[in-house]
C-alpha positions as CSV (number, residue, x, y, z in Angstrom):
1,X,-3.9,22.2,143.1
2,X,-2.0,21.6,140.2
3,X,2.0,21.8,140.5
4,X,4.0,24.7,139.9
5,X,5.6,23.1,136.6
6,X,2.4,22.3,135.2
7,X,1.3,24.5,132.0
8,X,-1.8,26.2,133.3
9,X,-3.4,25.6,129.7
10,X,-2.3,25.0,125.9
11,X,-2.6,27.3,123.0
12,X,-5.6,26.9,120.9
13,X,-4.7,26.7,117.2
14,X,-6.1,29.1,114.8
15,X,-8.6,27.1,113.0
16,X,-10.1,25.9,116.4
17,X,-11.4,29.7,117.1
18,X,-14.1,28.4,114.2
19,X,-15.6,26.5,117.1
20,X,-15.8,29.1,119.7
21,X,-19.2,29.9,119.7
22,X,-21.5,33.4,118.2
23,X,-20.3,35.3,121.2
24,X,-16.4,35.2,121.2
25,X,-15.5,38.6,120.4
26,X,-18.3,40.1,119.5
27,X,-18.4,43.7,120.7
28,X,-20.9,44.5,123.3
29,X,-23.7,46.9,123.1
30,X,-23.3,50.0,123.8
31,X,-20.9,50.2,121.2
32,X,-17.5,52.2,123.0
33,X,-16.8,52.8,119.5
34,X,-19.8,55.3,119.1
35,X,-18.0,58.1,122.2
36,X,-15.3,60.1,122.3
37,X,-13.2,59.3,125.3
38,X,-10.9,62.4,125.6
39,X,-13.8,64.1,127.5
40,X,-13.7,61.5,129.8
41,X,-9.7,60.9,130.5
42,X,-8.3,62.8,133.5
43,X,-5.6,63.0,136.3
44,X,-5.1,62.9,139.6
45,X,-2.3,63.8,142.3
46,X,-1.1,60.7,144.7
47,X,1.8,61.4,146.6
48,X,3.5,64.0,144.4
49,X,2.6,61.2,141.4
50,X,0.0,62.0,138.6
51,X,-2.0,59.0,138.1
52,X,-4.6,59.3,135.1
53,X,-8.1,57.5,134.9
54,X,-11.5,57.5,132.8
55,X,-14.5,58.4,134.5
56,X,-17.9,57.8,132.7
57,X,-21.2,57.5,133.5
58,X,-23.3,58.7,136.2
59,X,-24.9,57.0,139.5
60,X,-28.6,56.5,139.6
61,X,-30.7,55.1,142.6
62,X,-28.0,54.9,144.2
63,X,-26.1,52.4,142.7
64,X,-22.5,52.2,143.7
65,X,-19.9,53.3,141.7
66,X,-17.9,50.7,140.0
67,X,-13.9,50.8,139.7
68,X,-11.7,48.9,137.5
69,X,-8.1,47.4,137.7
70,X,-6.3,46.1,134.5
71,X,-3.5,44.0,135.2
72,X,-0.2,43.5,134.4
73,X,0.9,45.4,131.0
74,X,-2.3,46.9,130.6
75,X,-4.2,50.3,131.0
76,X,-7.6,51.6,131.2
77,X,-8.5,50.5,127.9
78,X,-8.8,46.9,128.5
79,X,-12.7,47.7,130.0
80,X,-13.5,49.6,126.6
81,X,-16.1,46.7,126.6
82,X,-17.4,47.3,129.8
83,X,-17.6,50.8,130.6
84,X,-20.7,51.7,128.4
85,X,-22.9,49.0,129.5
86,X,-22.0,49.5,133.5
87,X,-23.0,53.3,132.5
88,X,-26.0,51.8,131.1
89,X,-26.9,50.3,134.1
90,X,-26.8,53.8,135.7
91,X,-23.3,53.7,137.4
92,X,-20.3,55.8,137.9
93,X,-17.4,53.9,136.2
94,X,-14.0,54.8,136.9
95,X,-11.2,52.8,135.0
96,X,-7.9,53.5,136.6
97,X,-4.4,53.2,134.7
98,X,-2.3,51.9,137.8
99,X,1.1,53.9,138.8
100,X,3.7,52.9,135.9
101,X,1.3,52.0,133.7
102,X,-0.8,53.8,130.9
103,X,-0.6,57.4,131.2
104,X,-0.3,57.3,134.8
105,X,3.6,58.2,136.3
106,X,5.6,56.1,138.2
107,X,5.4,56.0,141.5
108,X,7.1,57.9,144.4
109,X,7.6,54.6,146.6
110,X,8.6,50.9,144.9
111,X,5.6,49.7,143.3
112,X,4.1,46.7,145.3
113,X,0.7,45.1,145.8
114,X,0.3,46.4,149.1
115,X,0.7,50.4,147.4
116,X,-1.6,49.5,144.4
117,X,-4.4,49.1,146.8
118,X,-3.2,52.1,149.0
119,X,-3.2,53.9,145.2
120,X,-6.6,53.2,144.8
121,X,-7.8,54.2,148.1
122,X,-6.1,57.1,147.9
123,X,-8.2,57.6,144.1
124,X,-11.7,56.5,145.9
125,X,-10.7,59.0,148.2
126,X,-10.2,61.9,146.0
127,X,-13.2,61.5,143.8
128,X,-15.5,61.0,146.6
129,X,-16.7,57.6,145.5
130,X,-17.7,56.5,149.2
131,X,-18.2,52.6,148.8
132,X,-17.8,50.7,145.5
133,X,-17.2,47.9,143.6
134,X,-14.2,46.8,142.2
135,X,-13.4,44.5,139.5
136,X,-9.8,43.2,138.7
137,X,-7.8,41.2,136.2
138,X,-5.0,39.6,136.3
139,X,-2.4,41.5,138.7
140,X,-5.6,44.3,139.1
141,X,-7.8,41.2,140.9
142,X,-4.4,40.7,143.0
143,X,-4.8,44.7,143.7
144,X,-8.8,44.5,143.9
145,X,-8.4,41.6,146.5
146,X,-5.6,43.5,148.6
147,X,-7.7,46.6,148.5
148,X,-10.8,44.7,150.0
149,X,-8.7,43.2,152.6
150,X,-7.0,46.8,153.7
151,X,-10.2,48.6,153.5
152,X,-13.1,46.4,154.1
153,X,-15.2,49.1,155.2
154,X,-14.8,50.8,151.3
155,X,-15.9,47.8,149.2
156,X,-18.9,46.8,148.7
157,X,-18.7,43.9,146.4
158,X,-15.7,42.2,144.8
159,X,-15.2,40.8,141.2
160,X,-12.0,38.4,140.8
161,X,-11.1,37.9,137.1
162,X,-8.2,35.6,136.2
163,X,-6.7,37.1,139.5
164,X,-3.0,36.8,140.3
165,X,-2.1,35.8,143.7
166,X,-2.2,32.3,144.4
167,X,0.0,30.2,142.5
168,X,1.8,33.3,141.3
169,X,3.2,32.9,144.5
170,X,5.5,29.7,144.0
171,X,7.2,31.6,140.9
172,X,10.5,32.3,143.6
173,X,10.5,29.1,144.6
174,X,10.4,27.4,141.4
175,X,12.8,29.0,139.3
176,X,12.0,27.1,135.6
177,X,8.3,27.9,135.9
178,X,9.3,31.1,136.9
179,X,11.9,32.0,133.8
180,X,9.3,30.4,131.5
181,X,6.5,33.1,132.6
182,X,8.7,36.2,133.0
183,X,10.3,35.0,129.5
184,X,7.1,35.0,128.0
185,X,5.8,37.9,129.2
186,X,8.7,39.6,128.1
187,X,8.0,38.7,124.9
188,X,4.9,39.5,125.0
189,X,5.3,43.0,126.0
190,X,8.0,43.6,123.3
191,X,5.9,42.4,120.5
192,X,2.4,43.7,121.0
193,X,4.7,47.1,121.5
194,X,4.5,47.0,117.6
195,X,1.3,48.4,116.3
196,X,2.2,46.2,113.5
197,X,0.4,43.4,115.2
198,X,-3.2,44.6,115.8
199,X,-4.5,44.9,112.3
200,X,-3.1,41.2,111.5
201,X,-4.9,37.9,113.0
202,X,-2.3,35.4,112.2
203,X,-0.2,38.0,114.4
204,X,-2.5,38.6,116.5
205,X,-2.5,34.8,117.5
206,X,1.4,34.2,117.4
207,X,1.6,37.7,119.6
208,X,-1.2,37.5,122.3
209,X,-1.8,33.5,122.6
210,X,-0.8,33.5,125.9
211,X,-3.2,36.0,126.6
212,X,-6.1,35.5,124.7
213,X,-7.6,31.5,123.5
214,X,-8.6,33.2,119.9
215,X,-7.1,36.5,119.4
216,X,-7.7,36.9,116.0
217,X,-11.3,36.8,116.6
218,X,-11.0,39.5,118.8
219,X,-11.8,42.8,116.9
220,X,-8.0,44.5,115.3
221,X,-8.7,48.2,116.9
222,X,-9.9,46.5,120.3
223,X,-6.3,45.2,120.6
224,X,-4.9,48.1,118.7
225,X,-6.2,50.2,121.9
226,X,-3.9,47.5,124.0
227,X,-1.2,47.2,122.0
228,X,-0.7,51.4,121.8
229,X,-0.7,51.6,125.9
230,X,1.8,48.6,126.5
231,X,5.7,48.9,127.1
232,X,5.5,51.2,130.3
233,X,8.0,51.0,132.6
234,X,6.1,49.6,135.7
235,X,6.1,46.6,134.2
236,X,9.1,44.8,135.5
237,X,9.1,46.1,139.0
238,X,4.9,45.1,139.0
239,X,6.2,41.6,138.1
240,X,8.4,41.7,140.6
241,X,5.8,42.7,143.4
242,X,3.5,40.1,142.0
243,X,5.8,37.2,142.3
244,X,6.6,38.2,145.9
245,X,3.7,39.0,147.6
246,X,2.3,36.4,149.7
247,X,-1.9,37.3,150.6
248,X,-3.4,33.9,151.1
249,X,-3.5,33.5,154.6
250,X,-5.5,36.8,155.0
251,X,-8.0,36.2,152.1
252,X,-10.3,34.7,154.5
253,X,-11.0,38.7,155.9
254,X,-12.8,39.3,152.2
255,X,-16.2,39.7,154.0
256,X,-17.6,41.1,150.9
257,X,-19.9,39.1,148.6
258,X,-17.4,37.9,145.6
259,X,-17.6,36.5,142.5
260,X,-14.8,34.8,140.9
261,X,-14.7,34.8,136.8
262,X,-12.2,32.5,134.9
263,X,-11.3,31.3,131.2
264,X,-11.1,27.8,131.4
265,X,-8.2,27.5,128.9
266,X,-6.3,30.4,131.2
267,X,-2.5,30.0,130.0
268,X,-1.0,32.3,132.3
269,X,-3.2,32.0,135.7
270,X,-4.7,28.2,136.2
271,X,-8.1,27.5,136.5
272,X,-6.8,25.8,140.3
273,X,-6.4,29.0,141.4
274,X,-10.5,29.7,140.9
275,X,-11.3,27.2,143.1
276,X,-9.3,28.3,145.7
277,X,-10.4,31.7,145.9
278,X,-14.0,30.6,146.2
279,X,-13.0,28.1,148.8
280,X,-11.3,30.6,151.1
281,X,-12.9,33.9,150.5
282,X,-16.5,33.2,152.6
283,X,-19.0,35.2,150.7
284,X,-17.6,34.2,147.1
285,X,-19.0,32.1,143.8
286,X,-17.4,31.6,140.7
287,X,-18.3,31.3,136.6
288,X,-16.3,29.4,134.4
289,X,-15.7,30.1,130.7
290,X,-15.3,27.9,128.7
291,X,-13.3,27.6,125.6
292,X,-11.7,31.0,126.5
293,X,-8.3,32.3,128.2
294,X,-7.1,34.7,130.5
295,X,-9.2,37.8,129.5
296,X,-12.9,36.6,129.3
297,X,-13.9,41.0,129.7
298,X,-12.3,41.2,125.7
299,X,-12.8,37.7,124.8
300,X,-16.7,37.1,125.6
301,X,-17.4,40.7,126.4
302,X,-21.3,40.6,126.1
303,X,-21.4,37.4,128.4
304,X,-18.9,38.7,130.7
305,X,-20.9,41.7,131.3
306,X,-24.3,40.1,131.4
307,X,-22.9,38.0,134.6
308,X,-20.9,41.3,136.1
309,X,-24.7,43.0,135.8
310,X,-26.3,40.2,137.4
311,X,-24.1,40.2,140.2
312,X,-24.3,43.7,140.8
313,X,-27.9,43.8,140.8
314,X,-28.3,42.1,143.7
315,X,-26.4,44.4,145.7
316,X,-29.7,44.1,148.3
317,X,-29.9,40.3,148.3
318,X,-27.8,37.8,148.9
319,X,-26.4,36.1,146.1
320,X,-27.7,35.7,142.5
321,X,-29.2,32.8,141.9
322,X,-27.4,29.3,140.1
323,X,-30.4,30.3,137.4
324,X,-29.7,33.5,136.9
325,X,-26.0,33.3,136.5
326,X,-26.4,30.3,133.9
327,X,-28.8,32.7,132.1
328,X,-26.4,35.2,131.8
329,X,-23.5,33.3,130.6
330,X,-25.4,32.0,127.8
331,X,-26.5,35.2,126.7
332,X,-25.3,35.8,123.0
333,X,-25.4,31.4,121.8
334,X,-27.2,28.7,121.9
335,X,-23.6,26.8,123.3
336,X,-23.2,26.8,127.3
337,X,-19.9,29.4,126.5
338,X,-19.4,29.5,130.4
339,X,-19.6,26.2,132.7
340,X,-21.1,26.2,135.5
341,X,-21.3,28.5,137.9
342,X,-19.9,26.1,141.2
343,X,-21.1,26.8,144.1
C-alpha cells in the first residue's frame, strides 16, 4: 500500500493521448446519441426528498436489472456510454442521480455513505427491481459496496470502478494529502461548472486531468453532458462523508461475486486500493487499464462495457474466465489497453 503522501498517478501530457490506443474515447455502439432521453428521466419520493433517475431498457430472460452510481460531482449522465448497450443485452437499467446531486434534491438527513446506500434501497424498493446489480464509480463504488454490505440479500453481483473507500480513508489523518485533494477537487468542480470548457481539448485537459488520462480525446458533448450537471450542492458535505467513513473491516461480508475495474494511471484513487479490494472481498477479481485514469466507463467505453457484459453473463456460473476477460479488454485494438485481469 502506497503512503498517504504519495501521488496516486501523474498527469499524462497532451501529445502522449497520441499513444493511447484505437479505443480511447471512442463512443460505444449503441450510439446514446441516436435517443431522446427526456422520455426516460423520472422522479421518485425518498423521505419527503425527490430523487430523480433514468430508467431504460427492459429485462429479458430474466436478466437482473442493473443500477448505476456516479460518484462524486457527477450525475446520471456519466453511464451515457453504458446504458444502451446494458439495454442491448436485454436489461432494465436504472442510472440514479444520488441525493444532492444532478436533479435529484438534497436530502432530509446529512448526507453520508451509510444513507446513500439506504437511498438506493429505498429506490430498488420503489421500482420493484427485486435483486440487481450494481455498478459504482468513484464515491458510487463506495455507495455500491456499502449497499452490498447492508443488504446482501438485494445484490446480486457487484462492480467496483475506481471505488472510494480505502485510502480515502487516511485523508483526516493526513491533513497535506488531504488539502491537496479537496483543493483540487474544488477546482475541479468550479471550472468544469463553465460550459466553456467542453467544446475545447486544450481545456479540456488543463480542466479534467485529474479526472480523465486524455480528456481531450474524450468526445466535447460527452463531457459537455458532465460539465452541465456539476456544481450541486451535495458536493461538499459528500466529501465530507467520503473522507470519514471507515468500511474496511466489514468488506469481507461482500458475499457477492465482484469485479474490481481500475485505470492504471488513476490520479485521484490509487491503483493500491484495487488490490485490496480483491484481496478482502472473497468472491472478487479485478481488470486493470492501462494507459487510462479514474473513469475507464468514459475513457475506454467500448472495452469497459465489453468486460461489464462478460461479467454479467455469467450470472449462473462462477466466474468468467482469465480468457474471456482478456478477450474483452482488448476488444476495439490490436494493444492489450487493459492489463491483466489478476486473479
Amino acid at each position: 500500500m502506497t503512503s498517504a503522501l504519495t501521488p496516486a498517478a501523474r498527469p499524462a501530457p497532451p501529445w502522449a493521448a497520441r499513444r493511447a490506443g484505437d479505443d480511447y474515447g471512442t463512443p460505444a455502439a449503441p450510439d446514446w446519441r441516436e435517443t431522446d432521453w427526456s422520455p426516460y428521466v423520472k422522479s421518485v419520493d425518498i423521505d419527503g426528498r425527490r430523487v430523480n433517475y433514468c430508467d431504460y431498457g427492459s429485462a429479458r430472460d430474466g436478466a437482473r436489472p442493473v443500477v448505476l452510481v456516479h460518484g462524486l460531482a457527477a450525475c446520471w449522465q456519466c453511464w451515457l456510454e453504458q446504458i444502451p448497450r446494458l439495454a442491448a443485452e436485454g436489461r432494465r437499467v436504472i442510472a440514479v442521480d444520488l441525493p444532492g446531486f444532478g436533479a435529484s434534491e438534497m436530502p432530509r438527513e446529512d448526507i453520508s455513505i451509510e444513507g446513500y446506500g439506504r437511498a438506493v434501497e429505498s429506490l430498488c424498493d420503489e421500482l420493484d427491481l427485486g435483486q440487481v446489480v450494481v455498478v459504482g464509480h468513484s464515491m458510487g463504488g463506495f455507495v455500491a459496496a456499502e449497499f452490498a454490505i447492508q443488504y446482501p440479500e438485494r445484490v446480486e453481483r457487484l462492480v467496483l470502478q475506481a471505488a472510494a473507500g480505502i485510502s480515502t480513508n487516511h485523508l483526516r489523518r493526513s491533513p497535506l494529502m488531504a488539502g491537496a485533494r479537496i483543493v483540487a477537487g474544488l477546482g475541479t468542480r468550479a471550472a468544469a461548472s463553465s460550459r466553456f470548457v467542453a467544446p475545447r481539448p486544450r481545456l479540456r485537459w488543463l480542466v479534467l486531468q485529474t479526472v480523465m488520462r486524455h480528456p481531450g480525446r474524450v468526445p466535447a458533448d460527452l463531457v459537455y453532458e458532465l460539465v452541465a450537471h456539476t456544481g450541486r450542492e451535495g458536493f461538499l458535505p459528500a466529501l465530507d462523508g467520503i473522507v470519514s467513513y471507515d468500511f474496511r473491516e466489514r468488506l469481507s461480508q461482500i458475499r457477492c461475486p465482484t469485479l474490481v475495474v481500475w485505470g492504471c494511471e488513476d490520479m485521484l484513487v490509487p491503483r493500491q486500493d484495487a488490490d485490496e479490494y480483491e484481496r478482502v472481498i472473497p468472491d472478487a477479481r479485478k481488470v486493470m487499464f492501462e494507459d487510462t485514469g479514474h473513469s475507464p466507463m468514459m475513457e475506454r467505453p467500448q472495452t469497459f462495457n465489453d468486460c461489464l457484459v462478460q461479467f454479467l453473463s455469467d450470472e449462473r456460473e462462477e466466474q468468467p474466465s482469465e480468457t474471456s476477460l482478456e478477450e474483452a479488454k482488448r476488444a476495439g485494438g490490436e494493444e492489450p489497453l487493459g492489463a491483466g485481469a489478476s486473479a
